[in-house]
C-alpha positions as CSV (number, residue, x, y, z in Angstrom):
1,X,35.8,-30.8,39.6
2,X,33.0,-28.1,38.9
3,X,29.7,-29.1,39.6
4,X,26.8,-28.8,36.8
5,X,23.0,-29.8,36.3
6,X,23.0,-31.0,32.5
7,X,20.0,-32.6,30.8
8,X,21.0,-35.8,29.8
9,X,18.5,-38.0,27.6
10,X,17.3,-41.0,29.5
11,X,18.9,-43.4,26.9
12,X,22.2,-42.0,27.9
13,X,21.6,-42.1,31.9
14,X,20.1,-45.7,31.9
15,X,23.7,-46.9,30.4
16,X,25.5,-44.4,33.1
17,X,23.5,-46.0,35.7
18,X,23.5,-49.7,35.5
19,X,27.5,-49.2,34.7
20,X,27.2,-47.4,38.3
21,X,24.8,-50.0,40.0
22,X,26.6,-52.5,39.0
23,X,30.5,-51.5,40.9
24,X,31.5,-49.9,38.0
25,X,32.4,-45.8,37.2
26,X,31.3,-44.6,34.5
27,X,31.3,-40.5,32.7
28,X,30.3,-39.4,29.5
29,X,33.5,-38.3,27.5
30,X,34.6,-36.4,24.4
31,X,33.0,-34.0,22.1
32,X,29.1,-34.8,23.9
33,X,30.9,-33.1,26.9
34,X,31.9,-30.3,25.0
35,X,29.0,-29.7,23.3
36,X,26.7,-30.0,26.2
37,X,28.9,-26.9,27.7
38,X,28.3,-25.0,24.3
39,X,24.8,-25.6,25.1
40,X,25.0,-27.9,21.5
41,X,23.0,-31.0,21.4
42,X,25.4,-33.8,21.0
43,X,25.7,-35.6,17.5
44,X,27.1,-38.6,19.7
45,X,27.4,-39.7,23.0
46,X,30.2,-41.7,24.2
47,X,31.0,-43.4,27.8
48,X,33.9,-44.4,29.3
49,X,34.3,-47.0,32.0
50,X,36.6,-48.7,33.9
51,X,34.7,-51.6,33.1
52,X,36.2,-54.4,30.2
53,X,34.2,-54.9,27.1
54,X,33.1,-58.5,28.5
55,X,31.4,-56.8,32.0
56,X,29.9,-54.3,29.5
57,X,28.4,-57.0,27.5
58,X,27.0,-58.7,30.7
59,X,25.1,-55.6,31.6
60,X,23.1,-54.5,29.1
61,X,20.4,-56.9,26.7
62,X,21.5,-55.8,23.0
63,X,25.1,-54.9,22.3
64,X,27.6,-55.0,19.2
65,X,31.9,-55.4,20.1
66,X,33.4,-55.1,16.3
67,X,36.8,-53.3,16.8
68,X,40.3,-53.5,18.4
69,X,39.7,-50.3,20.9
70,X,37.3,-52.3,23.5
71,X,34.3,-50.1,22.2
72,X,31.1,-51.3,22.7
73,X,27.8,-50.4,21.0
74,X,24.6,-50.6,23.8
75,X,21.7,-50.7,21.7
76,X,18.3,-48.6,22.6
77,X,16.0,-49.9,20.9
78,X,13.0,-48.3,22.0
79,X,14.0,-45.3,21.0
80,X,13.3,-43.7,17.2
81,X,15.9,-40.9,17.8
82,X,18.8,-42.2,15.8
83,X,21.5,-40.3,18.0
84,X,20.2,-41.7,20.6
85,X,20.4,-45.3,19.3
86,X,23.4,-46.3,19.9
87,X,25.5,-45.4,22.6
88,X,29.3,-46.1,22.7
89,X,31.1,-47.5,26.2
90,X,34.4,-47.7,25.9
91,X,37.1,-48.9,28.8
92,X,39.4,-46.5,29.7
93,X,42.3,-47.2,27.5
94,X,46.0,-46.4,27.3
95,X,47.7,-46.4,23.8
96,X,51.4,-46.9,22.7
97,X,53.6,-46.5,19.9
98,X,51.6,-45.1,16.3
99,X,54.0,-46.4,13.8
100,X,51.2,-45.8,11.0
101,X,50.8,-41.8,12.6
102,X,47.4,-42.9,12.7
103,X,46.5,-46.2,14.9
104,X,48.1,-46.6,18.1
105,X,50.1,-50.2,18.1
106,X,48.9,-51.5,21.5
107,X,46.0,-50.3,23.6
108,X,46.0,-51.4,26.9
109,X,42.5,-51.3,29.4
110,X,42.9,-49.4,32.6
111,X,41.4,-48.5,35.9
112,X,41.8,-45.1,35.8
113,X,39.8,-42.2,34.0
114,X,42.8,-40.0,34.1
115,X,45.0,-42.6,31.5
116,X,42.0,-42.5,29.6
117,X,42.1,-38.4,29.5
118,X,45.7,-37.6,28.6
119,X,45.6,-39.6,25.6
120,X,43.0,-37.5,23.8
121,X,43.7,-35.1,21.4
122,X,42.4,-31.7,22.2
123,X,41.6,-30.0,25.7
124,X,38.1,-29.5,24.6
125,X,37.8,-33.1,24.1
126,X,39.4,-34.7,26.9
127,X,36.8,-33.3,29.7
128,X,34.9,-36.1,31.3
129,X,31.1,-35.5,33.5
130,X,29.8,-37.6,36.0
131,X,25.8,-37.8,35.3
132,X,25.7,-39.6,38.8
133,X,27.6,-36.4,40.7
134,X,26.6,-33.6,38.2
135,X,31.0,-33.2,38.1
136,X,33.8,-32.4,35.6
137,X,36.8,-33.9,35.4
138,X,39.0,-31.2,33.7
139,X,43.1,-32.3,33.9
140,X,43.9,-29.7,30.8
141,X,42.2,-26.7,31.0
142,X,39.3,-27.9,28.4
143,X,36.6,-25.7,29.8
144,X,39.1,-22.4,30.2
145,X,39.8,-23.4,26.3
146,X,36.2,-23.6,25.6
147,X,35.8,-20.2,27.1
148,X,38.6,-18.7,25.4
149,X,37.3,-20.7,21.8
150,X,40.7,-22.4,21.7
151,X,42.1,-25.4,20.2
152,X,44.8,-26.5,21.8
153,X,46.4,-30.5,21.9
154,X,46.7,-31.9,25.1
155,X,50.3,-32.1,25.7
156,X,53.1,-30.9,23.5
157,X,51.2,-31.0,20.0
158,X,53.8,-32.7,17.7
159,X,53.6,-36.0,20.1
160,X,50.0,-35.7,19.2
161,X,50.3,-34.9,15.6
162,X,52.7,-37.6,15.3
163,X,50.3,-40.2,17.4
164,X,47.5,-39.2,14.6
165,X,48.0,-37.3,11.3
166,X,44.4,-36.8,11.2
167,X,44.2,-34.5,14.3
168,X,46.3,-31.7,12.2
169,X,42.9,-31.9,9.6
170,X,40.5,-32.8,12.4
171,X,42.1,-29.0,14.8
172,X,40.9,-27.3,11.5
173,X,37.2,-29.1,11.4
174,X,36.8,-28.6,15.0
175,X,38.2,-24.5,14.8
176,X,35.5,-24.0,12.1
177,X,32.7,-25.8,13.3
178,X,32.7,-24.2,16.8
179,X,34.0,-20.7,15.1
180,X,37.3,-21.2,17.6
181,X,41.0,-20.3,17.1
182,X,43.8,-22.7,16.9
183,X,46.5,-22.1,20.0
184,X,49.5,-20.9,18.4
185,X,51.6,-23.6,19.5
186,X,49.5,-25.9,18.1
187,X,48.7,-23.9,14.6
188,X,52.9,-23.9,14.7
189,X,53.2,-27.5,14.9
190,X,50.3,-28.1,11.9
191,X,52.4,-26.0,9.7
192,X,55.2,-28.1,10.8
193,X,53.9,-31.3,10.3
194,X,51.2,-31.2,7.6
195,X,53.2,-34.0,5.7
196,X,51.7,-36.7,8.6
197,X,48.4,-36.3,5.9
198,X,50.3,-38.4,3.3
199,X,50.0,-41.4,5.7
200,X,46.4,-41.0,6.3
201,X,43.8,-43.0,4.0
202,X,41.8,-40.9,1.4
203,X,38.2,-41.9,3.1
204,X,39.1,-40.1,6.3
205,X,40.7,-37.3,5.1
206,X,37.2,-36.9,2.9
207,X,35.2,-37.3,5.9
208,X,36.8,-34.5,8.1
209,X,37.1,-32.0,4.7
210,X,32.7,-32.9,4.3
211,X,32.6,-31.6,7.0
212,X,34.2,-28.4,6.9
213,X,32.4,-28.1,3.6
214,X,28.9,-28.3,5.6
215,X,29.4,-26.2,8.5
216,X,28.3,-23.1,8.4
217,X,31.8,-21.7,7.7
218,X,33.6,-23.1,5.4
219,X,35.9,-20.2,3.6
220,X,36.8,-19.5,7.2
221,X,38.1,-23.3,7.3
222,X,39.7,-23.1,3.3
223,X,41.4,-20.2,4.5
224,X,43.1,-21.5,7.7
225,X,44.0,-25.1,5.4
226,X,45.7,-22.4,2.7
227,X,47.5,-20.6,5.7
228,X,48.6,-24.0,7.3
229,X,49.7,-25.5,3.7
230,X,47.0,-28.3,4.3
231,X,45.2,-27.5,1.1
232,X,47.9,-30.0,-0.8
233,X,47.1,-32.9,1.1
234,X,43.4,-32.6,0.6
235,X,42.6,-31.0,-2.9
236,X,46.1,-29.6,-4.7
237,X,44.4,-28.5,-7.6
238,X,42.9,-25.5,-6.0
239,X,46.3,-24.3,-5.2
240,X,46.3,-23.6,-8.8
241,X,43.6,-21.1,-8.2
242,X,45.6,-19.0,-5.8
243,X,46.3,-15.3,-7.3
244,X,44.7,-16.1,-10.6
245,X,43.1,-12.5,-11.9
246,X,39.8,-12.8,-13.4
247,X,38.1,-10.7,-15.9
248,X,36.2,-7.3,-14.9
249,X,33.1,-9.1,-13.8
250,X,34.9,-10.4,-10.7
251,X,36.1,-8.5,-7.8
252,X,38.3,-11.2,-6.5
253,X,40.6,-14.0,-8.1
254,X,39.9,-17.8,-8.6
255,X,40.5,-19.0,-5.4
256,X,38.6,-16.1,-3.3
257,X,35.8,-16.1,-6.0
258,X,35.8,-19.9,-5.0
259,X,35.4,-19.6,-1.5
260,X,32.9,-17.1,-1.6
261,X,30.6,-18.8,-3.7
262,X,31.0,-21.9,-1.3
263,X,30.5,-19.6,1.8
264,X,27.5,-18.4,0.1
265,X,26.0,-22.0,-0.4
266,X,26.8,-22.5,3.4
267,X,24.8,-19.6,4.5
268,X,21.8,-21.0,2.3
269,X,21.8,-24.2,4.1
270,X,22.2,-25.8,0.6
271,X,23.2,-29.3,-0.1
272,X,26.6,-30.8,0.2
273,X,26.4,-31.3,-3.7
274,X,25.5,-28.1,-4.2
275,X,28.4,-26.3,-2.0
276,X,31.2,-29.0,-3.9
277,X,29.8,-27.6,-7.2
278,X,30.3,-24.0,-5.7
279,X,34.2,-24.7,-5.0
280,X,34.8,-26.6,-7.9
281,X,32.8,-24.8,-10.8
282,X,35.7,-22.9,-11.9
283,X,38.6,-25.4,-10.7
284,X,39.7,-24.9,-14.5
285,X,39.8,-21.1,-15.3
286,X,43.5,-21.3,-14.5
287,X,44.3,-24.3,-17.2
288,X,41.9,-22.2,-19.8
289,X,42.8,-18.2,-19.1
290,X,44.1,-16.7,-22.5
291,X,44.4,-13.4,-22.8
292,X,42.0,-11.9,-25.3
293,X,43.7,-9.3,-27.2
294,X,40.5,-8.3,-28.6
295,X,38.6,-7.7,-25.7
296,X,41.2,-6.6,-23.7
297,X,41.0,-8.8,-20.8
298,X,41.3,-12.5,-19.6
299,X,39.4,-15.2,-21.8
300,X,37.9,-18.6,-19.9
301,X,36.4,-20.6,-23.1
302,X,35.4,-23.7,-21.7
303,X,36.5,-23.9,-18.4
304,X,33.0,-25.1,-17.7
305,X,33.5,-28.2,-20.0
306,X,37.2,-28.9,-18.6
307,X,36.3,-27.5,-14.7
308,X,33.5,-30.6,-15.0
309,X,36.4,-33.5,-16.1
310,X,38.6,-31.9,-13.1
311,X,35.9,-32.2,-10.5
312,X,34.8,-36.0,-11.6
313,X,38.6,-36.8,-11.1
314,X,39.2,-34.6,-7.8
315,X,35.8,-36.0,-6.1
316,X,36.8,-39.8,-7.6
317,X,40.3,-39.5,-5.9
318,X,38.7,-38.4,-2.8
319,X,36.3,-41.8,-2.7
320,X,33.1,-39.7,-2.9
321,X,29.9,-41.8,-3.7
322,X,28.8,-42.0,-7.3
323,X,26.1,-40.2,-6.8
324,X,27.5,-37.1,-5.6
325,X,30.2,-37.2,-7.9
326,X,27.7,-38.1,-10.9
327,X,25.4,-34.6,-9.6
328,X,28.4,-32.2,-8.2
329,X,30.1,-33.0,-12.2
330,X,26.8,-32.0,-14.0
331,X,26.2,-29.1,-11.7
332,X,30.0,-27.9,-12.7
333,X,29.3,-28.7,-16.3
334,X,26.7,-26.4,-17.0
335,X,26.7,-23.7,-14.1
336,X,27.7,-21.0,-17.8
337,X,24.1,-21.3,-18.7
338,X,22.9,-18.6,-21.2
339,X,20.8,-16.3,-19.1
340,X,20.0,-13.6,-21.4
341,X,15.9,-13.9,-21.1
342,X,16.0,-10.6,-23.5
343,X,17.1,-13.6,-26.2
344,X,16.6,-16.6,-24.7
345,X,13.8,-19.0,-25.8
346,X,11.6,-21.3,-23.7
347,X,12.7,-24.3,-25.6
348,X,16.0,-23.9,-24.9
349,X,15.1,-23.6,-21.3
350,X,13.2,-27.3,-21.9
351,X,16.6,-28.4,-23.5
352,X,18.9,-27.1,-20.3
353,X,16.6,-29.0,-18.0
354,X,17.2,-31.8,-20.4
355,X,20.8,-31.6,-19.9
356,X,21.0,-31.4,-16.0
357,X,18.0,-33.4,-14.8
358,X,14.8,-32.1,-13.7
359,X,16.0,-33.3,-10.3
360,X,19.1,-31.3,-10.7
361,X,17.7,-27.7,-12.3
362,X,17.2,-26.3,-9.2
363,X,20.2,-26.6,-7.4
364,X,22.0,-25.5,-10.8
365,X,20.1,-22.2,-10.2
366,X,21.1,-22.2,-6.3
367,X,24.7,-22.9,-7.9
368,X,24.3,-19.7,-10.0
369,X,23.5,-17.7,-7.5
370,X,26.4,-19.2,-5.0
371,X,28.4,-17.7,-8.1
372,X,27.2,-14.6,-8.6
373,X,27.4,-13.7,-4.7
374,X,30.8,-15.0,-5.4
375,X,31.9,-12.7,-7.8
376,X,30.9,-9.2,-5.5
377,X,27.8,-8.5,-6.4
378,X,25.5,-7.9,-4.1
379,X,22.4,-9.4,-5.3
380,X,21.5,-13.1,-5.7
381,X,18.4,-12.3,-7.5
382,X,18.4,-10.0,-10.3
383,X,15.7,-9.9,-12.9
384,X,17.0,-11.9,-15.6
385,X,17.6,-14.6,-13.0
386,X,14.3,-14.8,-11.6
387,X,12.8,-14.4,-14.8
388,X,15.3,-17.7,-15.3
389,X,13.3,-19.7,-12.7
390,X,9.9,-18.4,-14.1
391,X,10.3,-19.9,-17.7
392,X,11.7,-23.1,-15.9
393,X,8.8,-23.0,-13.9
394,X,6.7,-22.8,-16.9
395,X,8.5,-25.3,-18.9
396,X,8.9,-27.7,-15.9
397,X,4.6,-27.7,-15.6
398,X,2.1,-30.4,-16.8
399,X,0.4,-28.7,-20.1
400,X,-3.3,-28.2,-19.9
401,X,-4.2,-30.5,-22.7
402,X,-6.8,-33.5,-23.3
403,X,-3.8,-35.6,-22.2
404,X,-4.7,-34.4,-18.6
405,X,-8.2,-36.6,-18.9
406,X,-8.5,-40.0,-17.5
407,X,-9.9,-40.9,-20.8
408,X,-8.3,-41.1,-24.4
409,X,-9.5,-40.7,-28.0
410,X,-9.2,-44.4,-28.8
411,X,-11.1,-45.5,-25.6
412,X,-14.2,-42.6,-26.9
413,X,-14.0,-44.9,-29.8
414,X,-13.9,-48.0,-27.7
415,X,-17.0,-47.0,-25.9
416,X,-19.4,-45.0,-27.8
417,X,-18.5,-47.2,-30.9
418,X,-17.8,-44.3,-33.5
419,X,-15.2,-44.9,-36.1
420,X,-11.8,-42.1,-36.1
421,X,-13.4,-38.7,-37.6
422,X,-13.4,-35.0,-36.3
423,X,-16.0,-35.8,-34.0
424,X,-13.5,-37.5,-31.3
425,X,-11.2,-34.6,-31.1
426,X,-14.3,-32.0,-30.9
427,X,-15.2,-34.8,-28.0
428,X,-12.4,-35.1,-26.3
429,X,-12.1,-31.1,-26.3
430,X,-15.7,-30.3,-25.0
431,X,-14.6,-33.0,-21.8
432,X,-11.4,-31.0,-21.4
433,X,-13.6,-27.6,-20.7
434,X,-16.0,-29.2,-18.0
435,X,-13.3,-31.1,-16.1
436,X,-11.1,-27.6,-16.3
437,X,-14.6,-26.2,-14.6
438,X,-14.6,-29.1,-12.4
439,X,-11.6,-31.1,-12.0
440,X,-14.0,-33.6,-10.0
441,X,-15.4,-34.9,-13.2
442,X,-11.9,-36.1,-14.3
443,X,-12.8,-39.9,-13.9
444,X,-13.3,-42.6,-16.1
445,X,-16.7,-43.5,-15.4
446,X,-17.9,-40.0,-15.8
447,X,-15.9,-39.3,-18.7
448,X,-16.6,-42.5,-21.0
449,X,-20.8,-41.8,-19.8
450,X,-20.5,-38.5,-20.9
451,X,-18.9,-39.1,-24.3
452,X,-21.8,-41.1,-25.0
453,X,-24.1,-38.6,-24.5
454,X,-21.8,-35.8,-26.3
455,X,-21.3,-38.2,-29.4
456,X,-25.0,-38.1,-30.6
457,X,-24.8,-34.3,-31.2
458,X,-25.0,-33.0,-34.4
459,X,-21.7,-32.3,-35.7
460,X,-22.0,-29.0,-35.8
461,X,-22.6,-28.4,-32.0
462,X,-19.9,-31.0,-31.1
463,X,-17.5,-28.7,-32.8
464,X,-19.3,-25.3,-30.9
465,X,-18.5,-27.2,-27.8
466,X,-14.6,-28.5,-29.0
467,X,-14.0,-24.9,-30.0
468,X,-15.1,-23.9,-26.7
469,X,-12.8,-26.3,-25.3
470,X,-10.0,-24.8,-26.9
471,X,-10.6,-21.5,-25.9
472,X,-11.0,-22.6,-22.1
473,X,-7.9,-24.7,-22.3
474,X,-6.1,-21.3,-23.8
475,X,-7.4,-19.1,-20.7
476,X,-6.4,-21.0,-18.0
477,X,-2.9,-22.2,-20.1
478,X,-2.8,-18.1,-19.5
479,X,-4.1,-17.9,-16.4
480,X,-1.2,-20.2,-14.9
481,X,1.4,-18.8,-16.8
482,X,0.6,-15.4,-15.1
483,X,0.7,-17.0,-11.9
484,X,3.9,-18.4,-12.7
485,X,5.6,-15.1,-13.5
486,X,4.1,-12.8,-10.9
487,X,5.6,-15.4,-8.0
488,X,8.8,-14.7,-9.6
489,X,8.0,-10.6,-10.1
490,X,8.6,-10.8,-13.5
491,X,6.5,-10.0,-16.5
């Protein structure tokens, strides 16, 4: 055992210690372990005991016990740090016999913490620490593997492939996430056993590729999937992208073009919709490639239109939420926007954002950028794209028009008592110029007062004042626009 002074929130150490004060042992286990010796703050944190689930229970005022494993949830409930929570005790366990390769068929509670270690899956997981003793129990080697950024099983790794199918996904999520190497041995026995996936359900197999999809390098974890022939079990259809050649606007083919663009979205920090749409926009360019004689190159007509159908059908097999299917398919569906801004008009910027959403626009554009980056150019932000986002800006604003006032031509009527003529609009225009002075004035009281007062005018002065209005209304419509374009550095 090494000895080491980790900071331990005092959610986790008040579970540690009545377990303790009460007869019992107790150590943190697992990946919270790990991470604390990566200096990474825990996403969970897990206890083991030699304690059963009903001498849990007794110890501690708020608990949940819904599963077969003897896991029980301690509840903190005066904390508002959802990590924090709930913290999971679990006996130590042994398992037997996985006749599903995924759920063990028997799990028997034990006394020992050792039993509880050698049934884990890799060395970096199976390190247990003593808050009491500032100790860590290490039977395998985990902290010389965290040192050497390994992933190795604990014990020979086909017993533990076999055990678990998911483990061969989950040594992938683990390599990329912690930017580690899979032990040869163990990479050996992946490419060996890979078919254990079929017997694993769809949701977990989605859960462990999300999140290989949202660390911070994912085309290093695509790539090790397409080395150890895991990429079939997950999403087949991008094998179809391997080696297809693009046109001359790409450096690489489909599937590296693919990867790129996802990497790309990682290194943003974008969404997980946004880095799906990014792998998946042109799933179809190998269903649609003709070659066009007349251009003398590959042809892609409407692999946007097909690539969208494919990715509603790849992210429904994989039991994605609607939502995220519903956003990642429009994303996919119109990431071949016409971006010529030489030729392009505003309105058909208006209909675009019509088409995707104004709560989608934006991450289309992130998307387009994902896929420029993806195709070896080295900027994300040429001038016709950022003069892109400065025409949506400008069609995405509020108008400056009398619409803006808290008051309406039918309510001057109401109130001043004058039947429909040219003296409303020339009205409502002379209100628009003194609340664009002073938006203050935009109120109801102050605007119905003062269209009595402007209403009397002659007609001809009401009309001075509309004009004047108008003019103000055109200035500042101007004015914004300007702004608009010069946060973008465009004209």
């Amino acid at each position: 055992m090494a000895t080491n002074n980790f900071l331990i929130p005092k959610e986790v150490t008040h579970v540690t210690d009545e377990l303790e004060k009460a007869g019992f042992e107790a150590f943190l286990v697992g990946g919270c372990v790990r991470d604390i010796i990566l200096g990474r703050t825990p996403k969970d944190w897990d206890v083991t005991t030699n304690a059963t689930p009903d001498e849990i229970i007794a110890l501690f005022n708020k608990t949940f016990y819904e599963n077969d494993f003897g896991t029980v949830g301690v509840v903190n409930e005066e904390t508002g740090d959802e990590t924090l929570k709930v913290i999971e005790v679990t006996p130590y366990r042994l398992e037997s016999g996985y006749s599903d390769n995924r759920h063990p068929d028997e799990v028997i509670f034990s006394q020992k913490i050792e039993d509880d270690l050698k049934r884990r899956d890799f060395t970096v997981n199976s390190l247990a620490y003593s808050v009491s003793h500032g100790t860590i129990l290490d039977l395998f080697e985990g902290q010389k593997d965290i040192s050497n950024k390994l992933i190795r099983t604990v014990g020979e790794p086909v017993d533990r492939f076999t055990e678990d199918g998911l483990r061969i996904l989950r040594a992938i999520r683990l390599a990329t996430e912690h930017s580690f190497e899979i032990e040869p041995n163990t990479e050996k026995a992946i490419l060996e056993n890979a078919h254990l996936l079929k017997n694993i359900s769809t949701e977990r197999i989605r859960d462990e590729f999300t999140k290989i999809i949202m660390s911070d390098r994912p085309m290093d974890g695509l790539l090790t999937m397409k080395k150890l022939g895991i990429i079939k079990y997950v999403v087949p259809e991008l094998e179809e992208t391997f080696g297809v050649e693009q046109n001359k606007a790409h450096s690489y083919d489909v599937w590296e073009h693919l990867i790129r663009a996802l990497q790309h979205s990682a290194d943003k920090k974008y969404p997980l919709e946004v880095r799906l749409s990014a792998l998946f926009h042109d799933i179809s360019k190998p269903e649609s490639r003709r070659w066009g004689q007349e251009q003398g190159t590959w042809t892609f007509y409407g692999h946007e239109v097909l690539g969208a159908r494919r990715t509603k059908k790849i992210l429904t097999n994989l039991r994605y939420p609607t939502k995220i299917i519903e956003k990642t398919t429009i994303l996919v569906r119109w990431h071949m926007f016409f971006s010529d801004t030489e030729q392009i008009t505003l309105s058909a910027v208006r209909r675009m954002i019509v088409n995707v959403g104004r709560e989608n626009i934006w991450d289309l554009m992130d998307m387009r950028i994902c896929d420029r980056i993806g195709t070896g150019r080295p900027k994300e932000d040429p001038y016709r794209l950022r003069k892109y986002h400065a025409m949506i800006d400008e069609a995405l604003r509020d108008p400056i028009s009398a619409a803006m006032l808290k008051i309406d031509g039918k309510k001057i009527m109401e109130v001043t008592e004058v039947n429909p003529g040219p003296k409303i609009g020339f009205t409502l225009h002379a209100l628009l110029e003194e609340v664009l002075e002073d938006p203050n004035k935009n109120t109801a009281e102050y605007l119905e007062n003062r269209a009595k007062e402007l209403i009397v005018l002659p007609e001809t002065e009401l009309e001075a004042l509309g004009k004047q209005g108008k003019m103000t209304k055109e200035q500042a419509d101007e004015e914004e626009i300007k702004k608009i374009r010069g946060k973008h550095y465009v004209k």
